[in-house]
Backbone as JSON, one array per atom type, in Angstrom:
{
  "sequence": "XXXXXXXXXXXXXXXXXXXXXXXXXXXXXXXXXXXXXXXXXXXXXXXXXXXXXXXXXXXXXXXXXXXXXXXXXXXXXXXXXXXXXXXXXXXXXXXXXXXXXXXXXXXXXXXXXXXXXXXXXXXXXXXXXXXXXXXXXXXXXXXXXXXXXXXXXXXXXXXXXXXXXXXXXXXXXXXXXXXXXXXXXXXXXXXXXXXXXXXXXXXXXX",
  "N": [[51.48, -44.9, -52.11], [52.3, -46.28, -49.15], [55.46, -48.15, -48.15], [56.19, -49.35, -46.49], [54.07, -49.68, -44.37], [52.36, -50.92, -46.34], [54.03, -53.46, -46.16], [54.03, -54.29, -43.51], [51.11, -54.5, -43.32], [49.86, -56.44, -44.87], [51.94, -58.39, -45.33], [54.15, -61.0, -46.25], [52.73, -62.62, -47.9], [51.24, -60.47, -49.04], [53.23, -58.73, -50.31], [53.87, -60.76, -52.5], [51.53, -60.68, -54.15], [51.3, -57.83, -54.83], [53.48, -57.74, -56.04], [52.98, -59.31, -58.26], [50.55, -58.35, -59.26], [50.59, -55.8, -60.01], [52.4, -56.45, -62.45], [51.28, -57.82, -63.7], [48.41, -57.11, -64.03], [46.19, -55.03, -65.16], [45.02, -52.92, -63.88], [46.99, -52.2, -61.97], [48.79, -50.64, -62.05], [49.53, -48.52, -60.3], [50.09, -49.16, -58.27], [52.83, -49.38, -55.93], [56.18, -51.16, -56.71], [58.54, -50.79, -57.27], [59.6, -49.35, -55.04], [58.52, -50.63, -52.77], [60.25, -53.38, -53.27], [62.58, -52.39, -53.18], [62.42, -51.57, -49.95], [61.77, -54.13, -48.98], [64.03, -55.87, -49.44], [65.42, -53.82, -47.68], [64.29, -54.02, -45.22], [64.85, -56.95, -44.49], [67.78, -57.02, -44.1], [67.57, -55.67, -41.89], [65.67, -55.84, -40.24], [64.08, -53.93, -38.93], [62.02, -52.08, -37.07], [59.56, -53.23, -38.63], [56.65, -55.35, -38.52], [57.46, -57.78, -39.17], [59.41, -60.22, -40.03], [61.89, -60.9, -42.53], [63.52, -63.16, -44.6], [65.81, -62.98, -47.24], [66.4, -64.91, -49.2], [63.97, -65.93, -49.43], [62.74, -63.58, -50.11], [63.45, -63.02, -52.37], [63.56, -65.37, -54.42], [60.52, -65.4, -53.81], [59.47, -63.21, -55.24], [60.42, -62.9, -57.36], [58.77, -64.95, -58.47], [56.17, -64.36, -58.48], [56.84, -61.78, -60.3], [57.69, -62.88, -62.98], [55.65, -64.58, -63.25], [53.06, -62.83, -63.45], [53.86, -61.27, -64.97], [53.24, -62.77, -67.58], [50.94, -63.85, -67.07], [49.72, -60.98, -68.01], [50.58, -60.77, -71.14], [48.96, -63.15, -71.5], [46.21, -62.02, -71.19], [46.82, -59.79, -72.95], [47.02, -61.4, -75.11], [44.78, -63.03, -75.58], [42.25, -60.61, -75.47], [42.95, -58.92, -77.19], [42.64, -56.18, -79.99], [40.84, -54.99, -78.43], [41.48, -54.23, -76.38], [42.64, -51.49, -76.69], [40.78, -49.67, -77.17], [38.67, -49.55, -75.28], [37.58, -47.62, -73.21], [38.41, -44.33, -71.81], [38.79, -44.28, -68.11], [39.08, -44.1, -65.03], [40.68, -46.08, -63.97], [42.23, -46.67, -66.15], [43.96, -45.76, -69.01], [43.89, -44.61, -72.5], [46.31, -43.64, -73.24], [48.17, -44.65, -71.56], [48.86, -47.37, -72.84], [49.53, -46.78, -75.2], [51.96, -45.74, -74.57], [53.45, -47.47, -74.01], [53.68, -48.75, -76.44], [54.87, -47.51, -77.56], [57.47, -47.77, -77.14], [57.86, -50.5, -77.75], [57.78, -49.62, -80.3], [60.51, -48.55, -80.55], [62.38, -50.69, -79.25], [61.58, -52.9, -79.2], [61.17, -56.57, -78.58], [62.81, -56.23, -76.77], [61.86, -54.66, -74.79], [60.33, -55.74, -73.18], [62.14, -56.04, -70.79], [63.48, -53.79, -70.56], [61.15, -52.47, -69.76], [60.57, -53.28, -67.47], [62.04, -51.77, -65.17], [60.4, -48.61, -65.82], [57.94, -47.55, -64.41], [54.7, -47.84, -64.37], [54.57, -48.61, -67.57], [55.58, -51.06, -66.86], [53.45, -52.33, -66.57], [51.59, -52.24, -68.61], [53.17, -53.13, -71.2], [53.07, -55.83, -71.26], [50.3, -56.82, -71.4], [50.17, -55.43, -74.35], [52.08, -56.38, -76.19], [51.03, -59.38, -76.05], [48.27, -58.78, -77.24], [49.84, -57.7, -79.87], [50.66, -59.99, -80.79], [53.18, -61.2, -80.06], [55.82, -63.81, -80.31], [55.23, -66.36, -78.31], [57.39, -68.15, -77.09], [59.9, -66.38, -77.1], [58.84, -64.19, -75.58], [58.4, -65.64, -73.47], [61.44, -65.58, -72.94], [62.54, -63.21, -72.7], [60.88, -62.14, -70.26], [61.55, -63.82, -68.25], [64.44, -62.95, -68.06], [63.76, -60.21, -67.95], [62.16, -60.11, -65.37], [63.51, -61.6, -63.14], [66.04, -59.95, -63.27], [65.22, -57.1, -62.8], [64.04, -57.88, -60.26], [66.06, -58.93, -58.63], [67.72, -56.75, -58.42], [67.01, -54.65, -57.74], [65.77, -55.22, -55.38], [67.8, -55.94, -54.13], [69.03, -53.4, -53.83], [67.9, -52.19, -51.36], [68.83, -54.3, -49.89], [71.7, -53.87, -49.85], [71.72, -50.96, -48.67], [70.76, -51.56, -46.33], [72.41, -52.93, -44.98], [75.11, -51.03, -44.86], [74.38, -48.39, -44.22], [74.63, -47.37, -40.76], [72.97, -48.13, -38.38], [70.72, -48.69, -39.27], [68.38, -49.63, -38.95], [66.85, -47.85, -37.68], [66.36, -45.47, -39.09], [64.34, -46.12, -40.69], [62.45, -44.28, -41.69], [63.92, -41.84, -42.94], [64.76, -43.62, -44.79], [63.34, -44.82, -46.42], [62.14, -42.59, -47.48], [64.44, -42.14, -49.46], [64.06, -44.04, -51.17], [61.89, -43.99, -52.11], [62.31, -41.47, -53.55], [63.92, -42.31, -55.59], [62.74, -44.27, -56.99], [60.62, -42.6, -58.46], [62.51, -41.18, -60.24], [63.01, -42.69, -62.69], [60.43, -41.9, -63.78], [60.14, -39.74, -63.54], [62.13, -39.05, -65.76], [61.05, -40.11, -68.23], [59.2, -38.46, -68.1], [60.21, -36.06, -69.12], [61.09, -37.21, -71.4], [59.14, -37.86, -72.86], [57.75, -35.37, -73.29], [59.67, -33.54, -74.64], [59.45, -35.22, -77.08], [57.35, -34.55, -77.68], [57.65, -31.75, -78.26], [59.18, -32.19, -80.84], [57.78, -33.19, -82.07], [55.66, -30.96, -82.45], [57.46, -28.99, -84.13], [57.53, -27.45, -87.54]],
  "CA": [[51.25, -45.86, -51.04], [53.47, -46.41, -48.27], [55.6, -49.37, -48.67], [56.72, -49.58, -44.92], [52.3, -49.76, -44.02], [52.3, -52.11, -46.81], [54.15, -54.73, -46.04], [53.21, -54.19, -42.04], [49.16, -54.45, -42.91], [49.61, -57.54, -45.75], [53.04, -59.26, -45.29], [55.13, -61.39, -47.27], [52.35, -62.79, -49.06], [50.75, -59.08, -49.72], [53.97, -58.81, -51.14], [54.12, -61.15, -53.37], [50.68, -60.24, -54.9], [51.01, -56.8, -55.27], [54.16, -57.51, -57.04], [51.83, -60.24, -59.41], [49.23, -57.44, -59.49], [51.54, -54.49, -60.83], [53.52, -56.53, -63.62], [50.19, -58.9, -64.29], [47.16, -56.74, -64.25], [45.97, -53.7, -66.3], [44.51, -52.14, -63.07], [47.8, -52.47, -60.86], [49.66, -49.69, -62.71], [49.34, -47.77, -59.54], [50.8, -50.09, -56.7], [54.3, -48.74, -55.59], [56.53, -52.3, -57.28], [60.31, -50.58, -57.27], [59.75, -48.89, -53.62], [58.15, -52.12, -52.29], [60.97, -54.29, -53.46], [63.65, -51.69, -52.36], [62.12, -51.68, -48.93], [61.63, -55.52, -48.48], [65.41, -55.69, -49.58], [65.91, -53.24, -46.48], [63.93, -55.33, -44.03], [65.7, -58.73, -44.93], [68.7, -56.73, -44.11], [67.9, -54.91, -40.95], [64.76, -56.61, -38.92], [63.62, -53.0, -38.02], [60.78, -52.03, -36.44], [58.79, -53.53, -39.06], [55.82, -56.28, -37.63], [57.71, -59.16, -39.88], [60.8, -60.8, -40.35], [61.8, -61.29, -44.04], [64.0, -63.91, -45.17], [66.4, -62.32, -48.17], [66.33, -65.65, -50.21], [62.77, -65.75, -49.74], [62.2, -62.33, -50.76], [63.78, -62.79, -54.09], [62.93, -66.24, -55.29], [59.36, -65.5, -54.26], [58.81, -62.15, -56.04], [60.91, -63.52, -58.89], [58.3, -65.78, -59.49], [55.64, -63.55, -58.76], [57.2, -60.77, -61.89], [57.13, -63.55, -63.73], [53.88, -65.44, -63.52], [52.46, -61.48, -63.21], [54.03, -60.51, -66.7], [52.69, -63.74, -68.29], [49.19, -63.2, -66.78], [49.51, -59.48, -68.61], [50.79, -61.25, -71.93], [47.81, -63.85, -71.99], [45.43, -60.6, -71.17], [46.4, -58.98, -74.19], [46.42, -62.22, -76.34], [43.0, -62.86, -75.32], [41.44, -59.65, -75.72], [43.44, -58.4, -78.92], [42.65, -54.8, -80.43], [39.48, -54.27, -77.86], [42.76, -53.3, -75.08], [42.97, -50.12, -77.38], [39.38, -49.34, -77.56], [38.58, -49.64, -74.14], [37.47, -45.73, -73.13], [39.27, -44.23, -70.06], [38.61, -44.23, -66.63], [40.2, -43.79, -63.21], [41.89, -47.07, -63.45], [42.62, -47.3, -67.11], [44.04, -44.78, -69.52], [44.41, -45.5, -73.38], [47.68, -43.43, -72.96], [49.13, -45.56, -70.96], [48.9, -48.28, -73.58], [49.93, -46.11, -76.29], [53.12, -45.33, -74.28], [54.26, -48.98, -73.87], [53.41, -49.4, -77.79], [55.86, -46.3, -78.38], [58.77, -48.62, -76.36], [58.02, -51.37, -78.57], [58.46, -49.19, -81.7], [61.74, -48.42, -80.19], [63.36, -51.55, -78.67], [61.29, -54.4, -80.17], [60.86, -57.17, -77.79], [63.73, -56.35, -75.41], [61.17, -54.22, -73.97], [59.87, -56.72, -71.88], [63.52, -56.18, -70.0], [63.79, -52.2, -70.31], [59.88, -52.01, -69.22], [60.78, -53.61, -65.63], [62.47, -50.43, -64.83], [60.04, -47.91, -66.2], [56.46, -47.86, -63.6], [53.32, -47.96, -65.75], [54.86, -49.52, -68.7], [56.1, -52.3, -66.96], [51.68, -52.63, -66.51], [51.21, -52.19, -69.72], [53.84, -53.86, -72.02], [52.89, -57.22, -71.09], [49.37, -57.38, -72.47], [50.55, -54.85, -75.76], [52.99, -58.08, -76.19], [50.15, -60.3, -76.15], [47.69, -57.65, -78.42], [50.9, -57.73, -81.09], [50.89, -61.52, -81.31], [54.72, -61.59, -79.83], [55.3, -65.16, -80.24], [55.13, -67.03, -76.94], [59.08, -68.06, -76.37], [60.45, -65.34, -77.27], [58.21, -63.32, -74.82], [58.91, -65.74, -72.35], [62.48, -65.82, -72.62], [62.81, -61.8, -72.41], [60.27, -62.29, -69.56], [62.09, -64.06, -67.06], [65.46, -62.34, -68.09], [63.96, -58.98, -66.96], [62.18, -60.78, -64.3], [65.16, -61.8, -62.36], [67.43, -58.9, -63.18], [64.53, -56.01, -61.92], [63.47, -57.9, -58.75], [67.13, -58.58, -57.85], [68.72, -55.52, -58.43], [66.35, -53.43, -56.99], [65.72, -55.38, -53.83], [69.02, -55.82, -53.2], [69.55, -52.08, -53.88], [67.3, -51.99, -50.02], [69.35, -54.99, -49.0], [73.03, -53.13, -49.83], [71.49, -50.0, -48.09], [70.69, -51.9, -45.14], [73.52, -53.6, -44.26], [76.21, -50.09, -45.26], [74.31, -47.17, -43.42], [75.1, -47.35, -39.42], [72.19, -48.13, -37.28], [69.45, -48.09, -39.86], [67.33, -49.9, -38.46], [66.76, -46.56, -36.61], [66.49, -44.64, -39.75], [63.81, -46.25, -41.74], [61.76, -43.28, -42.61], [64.28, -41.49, -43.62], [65.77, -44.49, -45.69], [62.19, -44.83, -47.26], [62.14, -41.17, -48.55], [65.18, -42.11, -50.22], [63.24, -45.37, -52.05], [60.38, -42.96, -53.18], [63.14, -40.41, -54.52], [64.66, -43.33, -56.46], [61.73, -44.75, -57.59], [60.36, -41.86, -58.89], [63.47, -40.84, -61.04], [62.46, -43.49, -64.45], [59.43, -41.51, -63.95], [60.94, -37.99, -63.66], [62.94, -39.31, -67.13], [59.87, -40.56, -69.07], [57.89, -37.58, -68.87], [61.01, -35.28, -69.69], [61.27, -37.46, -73.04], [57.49, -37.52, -73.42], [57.7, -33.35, -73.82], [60.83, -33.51, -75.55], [59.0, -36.19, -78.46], [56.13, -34.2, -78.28], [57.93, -30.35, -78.9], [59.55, -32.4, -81.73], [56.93, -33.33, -83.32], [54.95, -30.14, -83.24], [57.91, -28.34, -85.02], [58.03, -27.93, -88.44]],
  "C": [[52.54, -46.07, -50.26], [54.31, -47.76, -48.15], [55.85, -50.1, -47.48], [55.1, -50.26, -44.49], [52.02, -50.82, -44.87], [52.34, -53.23, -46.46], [54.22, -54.97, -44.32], [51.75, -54.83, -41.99], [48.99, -56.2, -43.58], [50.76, -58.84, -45.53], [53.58, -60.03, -46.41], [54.09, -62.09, -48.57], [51.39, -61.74, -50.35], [51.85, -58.97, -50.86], [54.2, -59.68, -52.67], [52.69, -60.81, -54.49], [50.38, -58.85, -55.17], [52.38, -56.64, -56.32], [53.37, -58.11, -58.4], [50.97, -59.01, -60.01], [49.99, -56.5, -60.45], [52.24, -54.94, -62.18], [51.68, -57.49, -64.42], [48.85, -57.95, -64.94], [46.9, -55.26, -64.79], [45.71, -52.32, -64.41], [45.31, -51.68, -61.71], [48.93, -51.6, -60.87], [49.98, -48.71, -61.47], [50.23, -48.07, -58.85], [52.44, -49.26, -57.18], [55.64, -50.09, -55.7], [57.76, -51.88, -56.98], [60.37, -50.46, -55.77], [59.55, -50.08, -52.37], [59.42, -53.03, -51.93], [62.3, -53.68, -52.6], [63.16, -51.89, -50.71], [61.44, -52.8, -47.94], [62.86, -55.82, -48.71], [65.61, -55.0, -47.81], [65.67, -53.94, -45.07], [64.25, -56.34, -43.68], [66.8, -58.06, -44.4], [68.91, -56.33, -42.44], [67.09, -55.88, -39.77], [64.49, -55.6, -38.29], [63.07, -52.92, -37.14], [59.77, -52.62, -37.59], [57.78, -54.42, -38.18], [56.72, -57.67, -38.38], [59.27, -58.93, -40.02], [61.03, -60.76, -41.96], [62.77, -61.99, -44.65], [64.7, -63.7, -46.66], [66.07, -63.29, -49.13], [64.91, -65.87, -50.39], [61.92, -65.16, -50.6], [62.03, -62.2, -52.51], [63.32, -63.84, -54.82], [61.39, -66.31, -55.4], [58.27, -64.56, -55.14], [59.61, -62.22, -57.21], [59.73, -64.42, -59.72], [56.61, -64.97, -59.76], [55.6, -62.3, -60.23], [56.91, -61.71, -62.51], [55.83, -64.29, -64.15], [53.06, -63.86, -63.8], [52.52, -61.5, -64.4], [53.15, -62.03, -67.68], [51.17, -63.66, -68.45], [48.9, -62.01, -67.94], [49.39, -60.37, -70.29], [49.46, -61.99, -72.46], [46.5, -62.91, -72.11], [45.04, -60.53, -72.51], [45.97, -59.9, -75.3], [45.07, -62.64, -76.47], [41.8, -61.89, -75.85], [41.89, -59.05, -76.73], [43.34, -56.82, -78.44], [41.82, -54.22, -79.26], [39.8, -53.57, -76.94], [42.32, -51.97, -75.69], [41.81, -49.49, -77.12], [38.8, -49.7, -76.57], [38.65, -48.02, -73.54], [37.82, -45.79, -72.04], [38.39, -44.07, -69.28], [39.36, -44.19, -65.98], [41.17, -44.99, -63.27], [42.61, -47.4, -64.97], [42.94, -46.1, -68.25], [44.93, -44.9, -71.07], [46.06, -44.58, -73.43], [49.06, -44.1, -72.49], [49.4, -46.99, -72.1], [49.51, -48.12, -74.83], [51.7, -45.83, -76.18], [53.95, -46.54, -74.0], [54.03, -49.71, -75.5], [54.7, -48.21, -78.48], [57.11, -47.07, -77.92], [58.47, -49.82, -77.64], [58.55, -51.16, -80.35], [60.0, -49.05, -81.61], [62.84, -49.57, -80.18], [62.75, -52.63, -78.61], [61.06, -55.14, -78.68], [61.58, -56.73, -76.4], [63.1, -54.94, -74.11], [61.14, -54.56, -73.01], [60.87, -56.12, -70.68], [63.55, -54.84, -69.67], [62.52, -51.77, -69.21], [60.23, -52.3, -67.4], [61.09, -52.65, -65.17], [61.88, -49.58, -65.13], [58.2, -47.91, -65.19], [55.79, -47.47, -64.64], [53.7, -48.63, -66.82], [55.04, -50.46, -68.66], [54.72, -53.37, -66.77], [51.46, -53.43, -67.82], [51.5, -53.16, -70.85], [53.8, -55.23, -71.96], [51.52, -57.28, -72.28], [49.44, -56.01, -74.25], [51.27, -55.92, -76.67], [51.8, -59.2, -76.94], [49.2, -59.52, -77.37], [48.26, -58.02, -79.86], [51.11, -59.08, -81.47], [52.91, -62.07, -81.52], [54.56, -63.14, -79.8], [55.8, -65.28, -78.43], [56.58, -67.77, -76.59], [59.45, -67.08, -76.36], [60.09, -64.03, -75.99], [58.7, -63.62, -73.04], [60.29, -65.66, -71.96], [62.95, -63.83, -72.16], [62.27, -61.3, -70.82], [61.0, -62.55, -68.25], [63.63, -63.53, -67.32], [65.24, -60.9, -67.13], [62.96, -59.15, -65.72], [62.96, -60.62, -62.99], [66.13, -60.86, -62.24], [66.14, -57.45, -62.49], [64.41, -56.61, -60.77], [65.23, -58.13, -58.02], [67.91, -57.67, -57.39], [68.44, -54.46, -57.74], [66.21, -54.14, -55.23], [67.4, -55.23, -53.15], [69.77, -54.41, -53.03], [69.31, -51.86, -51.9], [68.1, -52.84, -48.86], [70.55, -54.33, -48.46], [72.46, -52.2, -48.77], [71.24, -50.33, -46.39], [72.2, -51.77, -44.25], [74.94, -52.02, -44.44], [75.26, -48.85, -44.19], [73.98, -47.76, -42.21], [73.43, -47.22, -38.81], [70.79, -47.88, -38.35], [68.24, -48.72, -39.94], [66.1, -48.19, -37.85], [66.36, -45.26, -37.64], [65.59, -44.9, -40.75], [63.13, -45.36, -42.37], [62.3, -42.66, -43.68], [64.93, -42.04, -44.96], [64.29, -44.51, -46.88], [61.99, -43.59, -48.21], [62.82, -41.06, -49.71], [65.18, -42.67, -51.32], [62.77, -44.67, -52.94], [61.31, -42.29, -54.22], [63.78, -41.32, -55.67], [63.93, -43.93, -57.52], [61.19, -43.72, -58.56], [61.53, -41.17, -60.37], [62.87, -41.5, -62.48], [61.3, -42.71, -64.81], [59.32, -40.31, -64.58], [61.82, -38.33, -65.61], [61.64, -39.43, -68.19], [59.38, -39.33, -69.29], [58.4, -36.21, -69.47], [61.08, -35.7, -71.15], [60.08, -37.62, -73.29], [57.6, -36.28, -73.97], [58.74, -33.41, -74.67], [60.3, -34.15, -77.12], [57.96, -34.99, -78.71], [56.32, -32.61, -78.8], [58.33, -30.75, -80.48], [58.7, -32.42, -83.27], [55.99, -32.32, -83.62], [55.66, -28.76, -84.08], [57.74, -28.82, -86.33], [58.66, -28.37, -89.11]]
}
């Protein structure tokens, strides 16, 4: 999805619910959440050609609270519905893989998931209601929660903000600055599925 057409067609409050949607909802695994944020960062910065203005402190305290209320939403999900997440047969919007692969992060790095997952697309779907599923207790979840909260939506928007304000006339250059989002975005992705094959040659040696 285009993140430029995005936040052109929906605006600041599209924004804030497709960030809600992507960290909150099982079915939101899709939406484009890093590229988005990078490229509402850029807009706050420049005032392109976009159709909207965007207000930097806006941007961040209101998709700060968005990640958060989002991941909580996910959390109560899973506590709700328990084991039946697992056992839930695939479809187009739902894939028990994906659930399996945010339960392999938790074998790994225990709660502080929550925090690593922000940075990882699809997992950061997922690992909320697996959380909830696992009967994480409820501080603990939240306190990891709004830690990686706050540190993914800042870091990354302001990655779009920095980029603004440092390359010369880029207002003038958003496409190409957008290509550069996608390529960025895409990278945690490009990593994941290199150590996916890598786990999985491992394990079918003897």
């Amino acid at each position: 999805m285009d993140a430029k057409h995005l936040l052109d067609a929906f605006g600041l409050a599209g924004l804030f619910a497709i960030v809600f949607a992507e960290t909150g909802l099982l079915i939101g695994f899709f939406l484009p959440g890093d590229s988005l944020l990078v490229f509402a960062g850029l807009v706050s910065a420049t005032n392109g050609d976009a159709k909207l203005h965007l207000s930097l402190p806006v941007v961040l305290i209101g998709c700060v609270v968005a990640a958060i209320a989002g991941a909580q939403t996910g959390y109560l999900i899973g506590l709700r519905a328990g084991p039946a997440i697992f056992r839930r047969p695939d479809s187009r919007l739902f894939k028990k893989e994906h659930v399996e692969k945010a339960q392999s992060y938790f074998d790994r790095y225990g709660g502080r998931t929550i925090v690593v997952a922000r940075f990882i697309p699809i997992v950061r779907t997922f690992a909320n209601p697996v959380a909830g599923v696992g009967r994480m207790p409820a501080r603990a979840f939240t306190t990891y929660n709004v830690v990686g909260g706050l540190f993914w939506v800042v870091s990354v928007t302001m990655l779009g903000y920095v980029l603004g304000k440092t390359i010369p006339n880029s207002q003038n250059h958003l496409l190409e600055i957008e290509a550069i989002i996608i390529a960025i975005s895409l990278i945690p992705v490009g990593i994941e599925i290199v150590r996916s094959r890598r786990r999985r040659t491992a394990s079918s040696q003897p």
